[in-house]
NURO-300780 format. One record per residue: residue in one letter; y, z, x of N, C-alpha, C in turn. Coordinates in nm, 4 decimals. Layout:
<atoms>
aa->a; n_yy->Y; n_zz->Z; n_xx->X; ca_yy->Y; ca_zz->Z; ca_xx->X; c_yy->Y; c_zz->Z; c_xx->X
...
</atoms>
This chain:
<atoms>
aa->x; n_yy->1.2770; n_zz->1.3674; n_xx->-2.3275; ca_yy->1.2879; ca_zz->1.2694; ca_xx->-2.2215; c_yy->1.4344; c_zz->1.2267; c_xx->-2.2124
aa->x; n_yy->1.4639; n_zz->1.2232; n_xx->-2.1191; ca_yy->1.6268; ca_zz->1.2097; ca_xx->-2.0782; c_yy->1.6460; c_zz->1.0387; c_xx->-2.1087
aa->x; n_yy->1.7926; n_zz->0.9960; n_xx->-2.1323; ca_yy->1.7513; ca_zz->0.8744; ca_xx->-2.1713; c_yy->1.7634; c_zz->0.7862; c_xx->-2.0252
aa->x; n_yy->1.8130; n_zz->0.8255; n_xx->-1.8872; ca_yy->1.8215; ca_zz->0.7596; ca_xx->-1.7980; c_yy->1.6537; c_zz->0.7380; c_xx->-1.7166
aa->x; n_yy->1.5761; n_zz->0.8443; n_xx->-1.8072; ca_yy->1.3979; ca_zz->0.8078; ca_xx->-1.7770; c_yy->1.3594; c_zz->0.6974; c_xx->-1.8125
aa->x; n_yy->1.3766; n_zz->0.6624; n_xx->-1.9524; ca_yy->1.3969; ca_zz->0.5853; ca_xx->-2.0461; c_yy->1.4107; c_zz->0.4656; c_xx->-2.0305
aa->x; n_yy->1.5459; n_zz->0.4480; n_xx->-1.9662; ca_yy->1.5923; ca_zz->0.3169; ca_xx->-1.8893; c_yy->1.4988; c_zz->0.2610; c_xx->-1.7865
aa->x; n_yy->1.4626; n_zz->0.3223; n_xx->-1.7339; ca_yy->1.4250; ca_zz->0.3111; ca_xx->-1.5870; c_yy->1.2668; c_zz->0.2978; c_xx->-1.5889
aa->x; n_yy->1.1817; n_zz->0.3110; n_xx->-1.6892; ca_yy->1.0615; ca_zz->0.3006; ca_xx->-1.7632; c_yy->1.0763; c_zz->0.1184; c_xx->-1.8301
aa->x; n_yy->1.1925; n_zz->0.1408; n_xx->-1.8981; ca_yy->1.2055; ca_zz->-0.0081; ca_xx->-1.9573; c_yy->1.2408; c_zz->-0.1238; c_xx->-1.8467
aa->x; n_yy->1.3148; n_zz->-0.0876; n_xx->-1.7627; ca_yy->1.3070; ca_zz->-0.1729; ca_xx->-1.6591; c_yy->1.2027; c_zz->-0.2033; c_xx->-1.5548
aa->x; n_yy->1.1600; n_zz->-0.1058; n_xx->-1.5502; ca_yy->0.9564; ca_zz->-0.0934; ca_xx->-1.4750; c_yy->0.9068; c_zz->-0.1917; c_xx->-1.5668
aa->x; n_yy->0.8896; n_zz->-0.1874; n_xx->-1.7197; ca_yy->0.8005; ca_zz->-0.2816; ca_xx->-1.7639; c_yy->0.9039; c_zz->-0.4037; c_xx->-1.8032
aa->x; n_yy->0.9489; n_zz->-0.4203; n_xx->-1.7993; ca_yy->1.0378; ca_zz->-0.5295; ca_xx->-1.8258; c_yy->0.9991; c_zz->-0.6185; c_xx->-1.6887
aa->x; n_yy->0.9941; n_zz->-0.5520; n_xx->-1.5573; ca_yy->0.9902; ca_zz->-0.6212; ca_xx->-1.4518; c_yy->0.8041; c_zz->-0.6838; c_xx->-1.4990
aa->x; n_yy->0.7276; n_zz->-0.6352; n_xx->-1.5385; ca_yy->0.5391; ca_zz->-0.6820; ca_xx->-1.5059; c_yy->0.5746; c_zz->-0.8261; c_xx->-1.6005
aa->x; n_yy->0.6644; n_zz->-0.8256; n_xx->-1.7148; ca_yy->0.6633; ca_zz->-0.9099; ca_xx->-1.7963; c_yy->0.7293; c_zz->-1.0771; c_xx->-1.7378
aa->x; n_yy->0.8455; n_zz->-1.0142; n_xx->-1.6635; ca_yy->0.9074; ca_zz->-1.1408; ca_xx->-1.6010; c_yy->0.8222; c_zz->-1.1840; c_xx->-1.4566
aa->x; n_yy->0.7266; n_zz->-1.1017; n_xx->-1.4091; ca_yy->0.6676; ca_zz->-1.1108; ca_xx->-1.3084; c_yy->0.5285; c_zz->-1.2315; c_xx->-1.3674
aa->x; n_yy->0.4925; n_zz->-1.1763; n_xx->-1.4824; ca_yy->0.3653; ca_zz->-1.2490; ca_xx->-1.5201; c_yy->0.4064; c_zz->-1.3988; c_xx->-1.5821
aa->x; n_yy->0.5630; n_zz->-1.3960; n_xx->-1.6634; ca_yy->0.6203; ca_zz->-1.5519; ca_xx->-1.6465; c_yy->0.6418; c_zz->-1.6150; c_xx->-1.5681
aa->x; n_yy->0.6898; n_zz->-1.5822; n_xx->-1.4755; ca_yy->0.7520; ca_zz->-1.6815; ca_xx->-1.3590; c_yy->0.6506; c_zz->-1.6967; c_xx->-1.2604
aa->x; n_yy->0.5060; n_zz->-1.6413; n_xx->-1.2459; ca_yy->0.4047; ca_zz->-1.6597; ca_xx->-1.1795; c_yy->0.3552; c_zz->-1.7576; c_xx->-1.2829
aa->x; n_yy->0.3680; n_zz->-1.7617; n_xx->-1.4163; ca_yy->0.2760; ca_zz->-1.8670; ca_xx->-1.4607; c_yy->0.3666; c_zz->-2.0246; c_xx->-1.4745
aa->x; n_yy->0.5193; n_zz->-2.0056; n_xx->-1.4538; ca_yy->0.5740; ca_zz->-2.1266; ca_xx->-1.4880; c_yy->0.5960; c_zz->-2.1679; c_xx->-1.3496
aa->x; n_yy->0.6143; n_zz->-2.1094; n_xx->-1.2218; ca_yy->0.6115; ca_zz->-2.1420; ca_xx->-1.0723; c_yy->0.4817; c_zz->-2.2213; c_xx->-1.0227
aa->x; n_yy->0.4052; n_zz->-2.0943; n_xx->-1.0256; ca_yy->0.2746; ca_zz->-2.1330; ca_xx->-0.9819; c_yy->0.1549; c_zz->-2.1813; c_xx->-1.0616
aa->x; n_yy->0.1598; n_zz->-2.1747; n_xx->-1.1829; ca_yy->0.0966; ca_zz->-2.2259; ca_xx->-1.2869; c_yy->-0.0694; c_zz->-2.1309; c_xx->-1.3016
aa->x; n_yy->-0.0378; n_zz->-2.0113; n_xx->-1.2333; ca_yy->-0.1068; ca_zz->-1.9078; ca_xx->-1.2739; c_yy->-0.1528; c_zz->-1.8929; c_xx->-1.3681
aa->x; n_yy->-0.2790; n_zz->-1.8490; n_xx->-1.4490; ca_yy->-0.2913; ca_zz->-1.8038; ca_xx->-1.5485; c_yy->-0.3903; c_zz->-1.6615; c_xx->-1.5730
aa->x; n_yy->-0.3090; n_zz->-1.5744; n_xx->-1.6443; ca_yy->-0.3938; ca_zz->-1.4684; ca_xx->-1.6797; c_yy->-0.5022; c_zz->-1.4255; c_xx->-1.7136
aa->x; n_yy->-0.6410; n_zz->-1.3948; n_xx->-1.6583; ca_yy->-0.7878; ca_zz->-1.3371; ca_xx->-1.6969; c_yy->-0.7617; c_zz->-1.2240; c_xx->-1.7629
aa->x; n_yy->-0.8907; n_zz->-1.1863; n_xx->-1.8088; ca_yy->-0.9290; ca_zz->-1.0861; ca_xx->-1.8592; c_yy->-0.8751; c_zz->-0.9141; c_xx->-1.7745
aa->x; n_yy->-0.9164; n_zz->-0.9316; n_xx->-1.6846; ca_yy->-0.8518; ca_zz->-0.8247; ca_xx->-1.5330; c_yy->-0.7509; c_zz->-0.8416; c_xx->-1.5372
aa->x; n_yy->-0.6424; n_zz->-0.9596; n_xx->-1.5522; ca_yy->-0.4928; ca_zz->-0.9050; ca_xx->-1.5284; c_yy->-0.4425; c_zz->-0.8289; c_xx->-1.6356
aa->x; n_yy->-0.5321; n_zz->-0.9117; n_xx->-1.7724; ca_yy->-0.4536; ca_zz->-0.8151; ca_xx->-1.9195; c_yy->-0.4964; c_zz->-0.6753; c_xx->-1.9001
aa->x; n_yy->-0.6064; n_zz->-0.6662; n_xx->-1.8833; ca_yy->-0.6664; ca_zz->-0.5086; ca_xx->-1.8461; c_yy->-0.5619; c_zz->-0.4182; c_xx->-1.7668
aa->x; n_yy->-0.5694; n_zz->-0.4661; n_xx->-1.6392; ca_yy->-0.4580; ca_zz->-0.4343; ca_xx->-1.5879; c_yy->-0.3235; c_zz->-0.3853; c_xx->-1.6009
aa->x; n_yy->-0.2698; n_zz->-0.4685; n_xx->-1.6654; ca_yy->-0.1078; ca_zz->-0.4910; ca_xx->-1.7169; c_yy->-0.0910; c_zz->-0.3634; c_xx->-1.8601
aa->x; n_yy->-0.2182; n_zz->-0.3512; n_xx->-1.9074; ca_yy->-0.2267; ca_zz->-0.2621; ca_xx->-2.0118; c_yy->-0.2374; c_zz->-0.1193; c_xx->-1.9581
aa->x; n_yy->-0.3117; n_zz->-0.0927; n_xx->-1.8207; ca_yy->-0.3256; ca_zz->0.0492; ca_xx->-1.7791; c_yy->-0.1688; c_zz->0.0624; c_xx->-1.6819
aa->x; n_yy->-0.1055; n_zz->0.0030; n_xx->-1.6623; ca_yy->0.0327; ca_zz->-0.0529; ca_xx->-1.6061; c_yy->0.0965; c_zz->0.0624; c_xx->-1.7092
aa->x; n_yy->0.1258; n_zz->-0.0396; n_xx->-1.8372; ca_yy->0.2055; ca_zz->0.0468; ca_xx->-1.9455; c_yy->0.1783; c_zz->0.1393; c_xx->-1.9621
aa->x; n_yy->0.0251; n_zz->0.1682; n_xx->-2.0303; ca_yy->-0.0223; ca_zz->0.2621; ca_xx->-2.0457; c_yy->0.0399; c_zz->0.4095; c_xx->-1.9713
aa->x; n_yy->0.0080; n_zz->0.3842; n_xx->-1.8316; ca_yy->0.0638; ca_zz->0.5167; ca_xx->-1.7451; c_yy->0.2073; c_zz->0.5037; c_xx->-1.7137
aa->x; n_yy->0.2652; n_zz->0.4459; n_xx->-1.7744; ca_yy->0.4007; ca_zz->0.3960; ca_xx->-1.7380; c_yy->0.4456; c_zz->0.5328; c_xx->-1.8836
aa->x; n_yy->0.4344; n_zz->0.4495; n_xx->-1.9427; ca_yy->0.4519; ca_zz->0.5649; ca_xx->-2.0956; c_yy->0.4292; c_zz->0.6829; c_xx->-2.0980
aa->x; n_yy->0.2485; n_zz->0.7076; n_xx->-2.0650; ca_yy->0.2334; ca_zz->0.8946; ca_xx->-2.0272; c_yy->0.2807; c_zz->0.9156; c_xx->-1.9239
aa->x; n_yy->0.3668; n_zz->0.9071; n_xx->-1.8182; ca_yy->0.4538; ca_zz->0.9194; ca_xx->-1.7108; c_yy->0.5719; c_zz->0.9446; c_xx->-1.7925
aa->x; n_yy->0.6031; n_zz->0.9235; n_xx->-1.8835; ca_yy->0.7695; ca_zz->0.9165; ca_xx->-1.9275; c_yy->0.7734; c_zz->1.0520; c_xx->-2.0264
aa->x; n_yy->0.6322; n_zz->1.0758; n_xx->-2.0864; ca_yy->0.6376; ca_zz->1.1524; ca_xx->-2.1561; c_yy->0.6183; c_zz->1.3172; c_xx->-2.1611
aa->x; n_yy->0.5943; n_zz->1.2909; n_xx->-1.9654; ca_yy->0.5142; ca_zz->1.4483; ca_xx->-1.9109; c_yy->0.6372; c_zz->1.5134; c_xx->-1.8503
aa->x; n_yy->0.6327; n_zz->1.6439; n_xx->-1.8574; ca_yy->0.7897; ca_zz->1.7160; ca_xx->-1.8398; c_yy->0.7393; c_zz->1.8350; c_xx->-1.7301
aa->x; n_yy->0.8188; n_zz->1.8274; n_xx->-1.6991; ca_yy->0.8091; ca_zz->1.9130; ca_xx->-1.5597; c_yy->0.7895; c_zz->2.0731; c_xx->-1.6053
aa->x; n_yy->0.7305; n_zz->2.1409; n_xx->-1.5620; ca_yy->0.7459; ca_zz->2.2988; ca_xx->-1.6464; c_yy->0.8573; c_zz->2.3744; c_xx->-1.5892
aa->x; n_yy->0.8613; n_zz->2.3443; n_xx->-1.4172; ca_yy->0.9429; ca_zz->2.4237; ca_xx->-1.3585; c_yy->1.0996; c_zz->2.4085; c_xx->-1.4172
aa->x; n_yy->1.0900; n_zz->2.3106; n_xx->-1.5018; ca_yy->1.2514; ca_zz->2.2078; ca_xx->-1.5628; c_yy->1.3295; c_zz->2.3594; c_xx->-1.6497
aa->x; n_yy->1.2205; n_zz->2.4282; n_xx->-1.7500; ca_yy->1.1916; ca_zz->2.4811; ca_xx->-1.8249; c_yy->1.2500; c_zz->2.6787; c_xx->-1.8195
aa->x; n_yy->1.1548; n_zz->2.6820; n_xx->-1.7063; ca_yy->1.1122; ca_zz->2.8303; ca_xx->-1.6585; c_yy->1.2179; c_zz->2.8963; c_xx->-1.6037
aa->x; n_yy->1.2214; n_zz->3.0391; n_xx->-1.5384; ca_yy->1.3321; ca_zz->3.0869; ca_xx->-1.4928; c_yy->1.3164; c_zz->3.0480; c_xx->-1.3242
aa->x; n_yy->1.2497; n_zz->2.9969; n_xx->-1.2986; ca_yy->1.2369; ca_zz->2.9270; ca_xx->-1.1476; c_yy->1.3614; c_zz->2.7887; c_xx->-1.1124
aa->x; n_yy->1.3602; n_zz->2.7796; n_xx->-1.2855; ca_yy->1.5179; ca_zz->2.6310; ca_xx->-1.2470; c_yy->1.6247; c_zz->2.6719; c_xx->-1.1813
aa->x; n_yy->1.6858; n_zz->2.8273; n_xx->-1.1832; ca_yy->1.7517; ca_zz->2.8732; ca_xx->-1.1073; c_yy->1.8889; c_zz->2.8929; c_xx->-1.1814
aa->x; n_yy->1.8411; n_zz->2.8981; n_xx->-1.2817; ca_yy->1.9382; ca_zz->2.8903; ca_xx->-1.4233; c_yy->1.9280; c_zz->3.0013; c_xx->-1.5034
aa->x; n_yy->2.0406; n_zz->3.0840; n_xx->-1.5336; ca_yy->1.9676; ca_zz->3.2432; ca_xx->-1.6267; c_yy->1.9571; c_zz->3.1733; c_xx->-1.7551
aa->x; n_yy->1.9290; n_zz->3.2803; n_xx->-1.8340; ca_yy->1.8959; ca_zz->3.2804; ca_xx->-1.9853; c_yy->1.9629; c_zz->3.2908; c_xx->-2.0352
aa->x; n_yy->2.0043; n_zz->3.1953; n_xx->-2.1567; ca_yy->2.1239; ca_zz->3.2209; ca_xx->-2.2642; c_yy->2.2723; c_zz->3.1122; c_xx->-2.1388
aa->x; n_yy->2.2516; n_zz->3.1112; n_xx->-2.0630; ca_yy->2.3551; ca_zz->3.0599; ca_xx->-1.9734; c_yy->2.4189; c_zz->2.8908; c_xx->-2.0061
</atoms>
């Protein structure tokens, strides 16, 4: 995983976290059962998203020879 994926994964969840504070100190929101659920399949696919690699990245279809 490249580390600019990386970044950009941490800033995705970094954003649900400041989103779920400032909804609860603004609006005095508070989190159910469904939002944690939620917020967990959030990361969840946030992570196996970061971790799945393209094949074509790989193959001689990148457009890149061998040994090159």
């Amino acid at each position: 995983m490249a580390p600019a994926s990386v970044a950009v994964i941490a800033l995705f969840l970094f954003e649900l976290v400041v989103a779920a504070i400032s909804s609860w100190w603004l609006a005095g929101e508070v989190m159910g059962l469904k939002e944690w659920i939620g917020g967990a399949m959030i990361i969840a696919a946030s992570l196996f998203s970061g971790h799945l690699e393209s094949p074509a990245a790989d193959g001689p279809e990148s457009g890149t020879a061998p040994g090159a």
